[in-house]
C-alpha positions in Angstrom: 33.4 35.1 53.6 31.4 31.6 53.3 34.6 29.7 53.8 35.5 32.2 56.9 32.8 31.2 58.1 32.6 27.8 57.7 35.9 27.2 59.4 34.9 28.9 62.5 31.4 26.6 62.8 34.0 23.5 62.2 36.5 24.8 65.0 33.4 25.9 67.3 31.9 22.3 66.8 35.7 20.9 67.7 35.1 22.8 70.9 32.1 21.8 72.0 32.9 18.2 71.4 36.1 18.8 73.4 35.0 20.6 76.1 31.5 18.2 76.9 34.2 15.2 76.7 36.3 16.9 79.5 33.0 17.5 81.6 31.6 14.3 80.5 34.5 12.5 82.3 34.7 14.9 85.2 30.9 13.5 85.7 31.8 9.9 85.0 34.7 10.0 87.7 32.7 12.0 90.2 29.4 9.5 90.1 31.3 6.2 89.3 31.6 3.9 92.9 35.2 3.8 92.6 35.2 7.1 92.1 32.6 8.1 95.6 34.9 5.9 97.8 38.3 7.2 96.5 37.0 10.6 97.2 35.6 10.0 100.5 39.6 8.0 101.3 41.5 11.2 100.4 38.9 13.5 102.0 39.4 11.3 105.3 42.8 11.5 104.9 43.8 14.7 104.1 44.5 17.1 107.0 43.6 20.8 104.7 45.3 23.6 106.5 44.0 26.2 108.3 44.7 29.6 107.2 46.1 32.1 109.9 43.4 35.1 110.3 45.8 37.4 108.9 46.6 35.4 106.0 45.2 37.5 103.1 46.2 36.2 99.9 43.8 36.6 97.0 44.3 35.9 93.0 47.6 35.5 91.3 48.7 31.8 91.0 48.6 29.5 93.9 51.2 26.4 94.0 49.9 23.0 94.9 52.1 19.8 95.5 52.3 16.4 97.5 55.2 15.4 98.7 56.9 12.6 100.6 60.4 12.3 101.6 62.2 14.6 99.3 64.4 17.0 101.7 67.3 16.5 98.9 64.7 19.2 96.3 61.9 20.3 98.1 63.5 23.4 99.0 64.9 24.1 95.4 61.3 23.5 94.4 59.0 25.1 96.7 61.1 28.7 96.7 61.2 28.6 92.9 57.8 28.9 92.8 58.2 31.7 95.5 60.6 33.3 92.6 58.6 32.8 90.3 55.8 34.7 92.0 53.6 32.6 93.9 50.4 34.0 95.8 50.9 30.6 98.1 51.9 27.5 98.2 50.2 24.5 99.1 52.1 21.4 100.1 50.8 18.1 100.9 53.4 16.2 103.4 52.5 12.2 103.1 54.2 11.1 106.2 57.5 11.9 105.1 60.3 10.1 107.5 63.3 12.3 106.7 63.3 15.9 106.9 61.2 17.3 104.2 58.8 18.0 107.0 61.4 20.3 109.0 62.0 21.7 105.5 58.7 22.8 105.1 58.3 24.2 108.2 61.0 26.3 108.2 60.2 28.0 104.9 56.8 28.4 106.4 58.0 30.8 108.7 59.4 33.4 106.4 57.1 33.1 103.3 52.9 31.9 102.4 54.0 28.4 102.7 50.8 26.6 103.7 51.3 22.5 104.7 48.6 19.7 105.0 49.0 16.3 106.3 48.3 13.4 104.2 47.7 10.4 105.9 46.1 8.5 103.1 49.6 6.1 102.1 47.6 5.3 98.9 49.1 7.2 95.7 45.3 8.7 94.4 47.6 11.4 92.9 44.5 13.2 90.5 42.2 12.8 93.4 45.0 14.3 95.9 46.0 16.9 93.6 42.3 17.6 92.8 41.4 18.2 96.0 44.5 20.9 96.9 43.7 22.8 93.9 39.9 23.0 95.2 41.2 24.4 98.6 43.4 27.0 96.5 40.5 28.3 94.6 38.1 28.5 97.3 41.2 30.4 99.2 41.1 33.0 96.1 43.8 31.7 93.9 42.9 32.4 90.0 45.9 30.6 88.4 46.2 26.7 89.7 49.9 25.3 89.1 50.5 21.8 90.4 53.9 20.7 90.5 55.8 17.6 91.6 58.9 18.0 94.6 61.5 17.4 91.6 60.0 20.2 89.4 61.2 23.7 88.4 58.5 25.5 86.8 59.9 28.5 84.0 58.6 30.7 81.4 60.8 32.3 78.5 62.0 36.0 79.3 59.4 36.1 82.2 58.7 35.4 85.6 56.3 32.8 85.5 53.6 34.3 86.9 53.8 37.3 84.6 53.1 35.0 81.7 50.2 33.1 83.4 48.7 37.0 83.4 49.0 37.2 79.8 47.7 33.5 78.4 44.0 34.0 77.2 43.7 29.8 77.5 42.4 28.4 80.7 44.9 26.1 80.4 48.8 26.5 79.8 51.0 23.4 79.1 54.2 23.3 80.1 57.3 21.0 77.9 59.2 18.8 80.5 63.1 18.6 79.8 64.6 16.2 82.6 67.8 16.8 84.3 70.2 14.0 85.2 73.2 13.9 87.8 77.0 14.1 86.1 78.4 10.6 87.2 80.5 11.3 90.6 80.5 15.5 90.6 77.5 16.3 93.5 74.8 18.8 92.3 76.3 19.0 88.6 73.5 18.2 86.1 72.9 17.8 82.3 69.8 19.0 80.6 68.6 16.8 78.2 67.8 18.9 75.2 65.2 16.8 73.8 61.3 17.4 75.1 59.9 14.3 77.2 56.9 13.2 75.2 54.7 13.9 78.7 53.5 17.4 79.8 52.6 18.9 82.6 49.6 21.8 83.1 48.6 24.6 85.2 45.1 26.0 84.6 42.4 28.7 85.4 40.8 28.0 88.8 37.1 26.1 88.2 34.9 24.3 90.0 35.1 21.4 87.4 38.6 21.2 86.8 40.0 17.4 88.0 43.7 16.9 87.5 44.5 13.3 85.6 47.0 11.4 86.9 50.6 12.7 86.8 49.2 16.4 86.3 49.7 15.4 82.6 46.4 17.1 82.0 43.4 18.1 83.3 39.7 17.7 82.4 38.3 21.6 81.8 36.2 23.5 79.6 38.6 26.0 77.5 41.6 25.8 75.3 45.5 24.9 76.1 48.2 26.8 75.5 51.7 25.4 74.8 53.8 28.3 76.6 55.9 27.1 79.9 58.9 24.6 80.2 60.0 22.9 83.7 63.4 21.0 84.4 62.3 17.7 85.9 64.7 16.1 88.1 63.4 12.8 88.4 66.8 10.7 89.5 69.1 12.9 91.7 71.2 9.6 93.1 71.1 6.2 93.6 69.8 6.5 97.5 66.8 8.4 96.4 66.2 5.6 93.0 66.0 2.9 95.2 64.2 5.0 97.8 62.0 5.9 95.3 60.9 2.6 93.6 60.3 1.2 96.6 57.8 3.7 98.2 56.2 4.3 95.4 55.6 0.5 94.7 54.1 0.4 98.1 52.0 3.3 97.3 50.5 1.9 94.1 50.0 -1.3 95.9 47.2 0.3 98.0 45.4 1.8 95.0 44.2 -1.3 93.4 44.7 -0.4 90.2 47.3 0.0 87.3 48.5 3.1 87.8 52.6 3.4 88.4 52.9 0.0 87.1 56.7 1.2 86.2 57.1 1.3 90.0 56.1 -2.1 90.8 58.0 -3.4 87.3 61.4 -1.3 89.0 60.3 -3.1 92.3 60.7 -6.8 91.3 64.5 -5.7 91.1 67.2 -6.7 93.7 68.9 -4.1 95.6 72.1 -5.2 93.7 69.8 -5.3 89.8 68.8 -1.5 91.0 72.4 0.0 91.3 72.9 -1.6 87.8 69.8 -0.2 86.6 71.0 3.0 88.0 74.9 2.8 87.0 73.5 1.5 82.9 71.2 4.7 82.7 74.0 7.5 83.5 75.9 5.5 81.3 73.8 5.6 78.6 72.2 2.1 78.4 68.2 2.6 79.9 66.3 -0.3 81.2 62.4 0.2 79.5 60.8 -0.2 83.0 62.4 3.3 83.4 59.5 5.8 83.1 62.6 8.6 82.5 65.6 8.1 81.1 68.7 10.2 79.4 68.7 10.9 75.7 72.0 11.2 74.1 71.7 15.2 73.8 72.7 16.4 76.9 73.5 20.2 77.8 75.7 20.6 81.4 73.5 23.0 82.5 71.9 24.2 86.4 68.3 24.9 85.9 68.4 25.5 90.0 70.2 28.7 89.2 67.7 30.4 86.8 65.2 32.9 87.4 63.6 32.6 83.7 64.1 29.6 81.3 68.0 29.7 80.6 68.9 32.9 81.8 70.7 33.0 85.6 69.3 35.4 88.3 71.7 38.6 88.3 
């Protein structure tokens, strides 16, 4: 009984500890001067929907994202979360120049598809993110699930917003398994089979919660749960590599600071040292200023054709 109850004074001291660190730098970030003026840039420069009187969607999970010129996935993304049981979603569109935009609006018609303008070209992706998944809780969502234009979110045997009404945690972690294109055969992919080391989160709507940078985690009081897997699809073809280096080595340039340094490391790259950077990682051979990369375990899979992890919709 003594040791019982030892170990549960130990683990409620590990909690404690964990949880006034997360608040701790929640307070620290919020105070801090770089902190006040990034805020006050992203509040400026963020254009939050308004909701339509008869929109009346309350609890469940809400879907947040930013997003800029990705009409190649941002369908496949944004009606997987629809699938997977989405209150609404909330997409950010940061002056996209292709059609991501028309995209957007067209999906808005038919489901709760709600889209913001960001006009801030600086990548403050935890403040951006931070600041959508405020909007979605004040709006009534419970569940908080903030996912990139080249994610598909999944749980095992489940939709996912049946488990996120099971997890006791206030936060659930998802594993990331990237897919990459099958050299010259168009919207063939091969799963790698291996986890990426990063991990993505969704968590219970608070007040406090701020999203880090990525959505790799998020500062919260409560446990994490390790229970939801996404297929990342972070290199689709070489147009939208380059495309992507390049805009998002712009956007870190406005930030000031040394977040996305991979993007201004791809950057310093000729046009022609790209496509061999490109061609050398289907083929096996990975350049280290690649943030994602192929392992040798790949599985020719579709993720976009599944309704739970692995298992095709009937």
């Amino acid at each position: 009984m003594l040791i019982n109850e030892l170990k549960k004074m130990k683990h409620r001291a590990f909690e404690l500890k964990r949880d006034s660190t997360r608040v701790a730098r929640v307070g620290i970030n919020y105070f801090s001067p770089r902190g006040i003026k990034v805020r006050l840039r992203v509040r400026r420069g963020i254009k939050l929907p308004i909701l339509p009187q008869d929109f009346n969607v309350t609890g469940g999970f809400w879907a947040v994202s930013m997003v800029k010129n990705a009409e190649d996935i941002i369908e496949d993304s944004v009606m997987n979360m629809f699938r997977q049981g989405a209150r609404a979603v909330v997409v950010a569109d940061n002056m996209s120049t292709d059609h991501t935009r028309e995209i957007l609006e067209k999906i808005a018609l038919e489901h709760p598809l709600l889209i913001a303008d960001d006009f801030e070209p600086a990548y403050f992706q935890s403040e951006k993110m931070t600041q959508l998944a405020r909007f979605a809780m004040r709006n009534g969502a419970t569940w908080i699930v903030p996912f990139d234009a080249d994610e598909l979110w999944f749980a095992e045997h489940q939709l996912l917003n049946e488990k996120l009404n099971l997890i006791q945690s206030p936060i659930a972690v998802a594993r990331i398994y990237n897919a990459f294109p099958v050299i010259g055969v168009d919207d063939q992919w091969q799963l790698d089979s291996q986890p990426s080391h990063f991990q993505k989160v969704a968590f219970r709507s608070s007040r406090m919660a701020r999203l880090h940078y990525g959505n790799h985690g998020v500062d919260r009081v409560g446990a994490s749960s390790v229970c939801l897997l996404l297929a990342h699809f972070p290199w689709r073809n070489f147009k939208q590599f380059s495309q992507k280096v390049r805009e998002g080595a712009q956007a870190v340039r406005h930030t000031g600071t040394k977040d996305g340094e991979h993007w201004l490391e791809l950057d310093k790259l000729s046009d022609d040292q790209l496509l061999k950077t490109w061609r050398d990682m289907l083929n096996g051979v990975a350049s280290p200023k690649l943030m994602w990369a192929p392992s040798p375990f790949l599985t020719p899979v579709n993720p976009k054709e599944w309704i739970t992890w692995g298992e095709r919709a009937n």
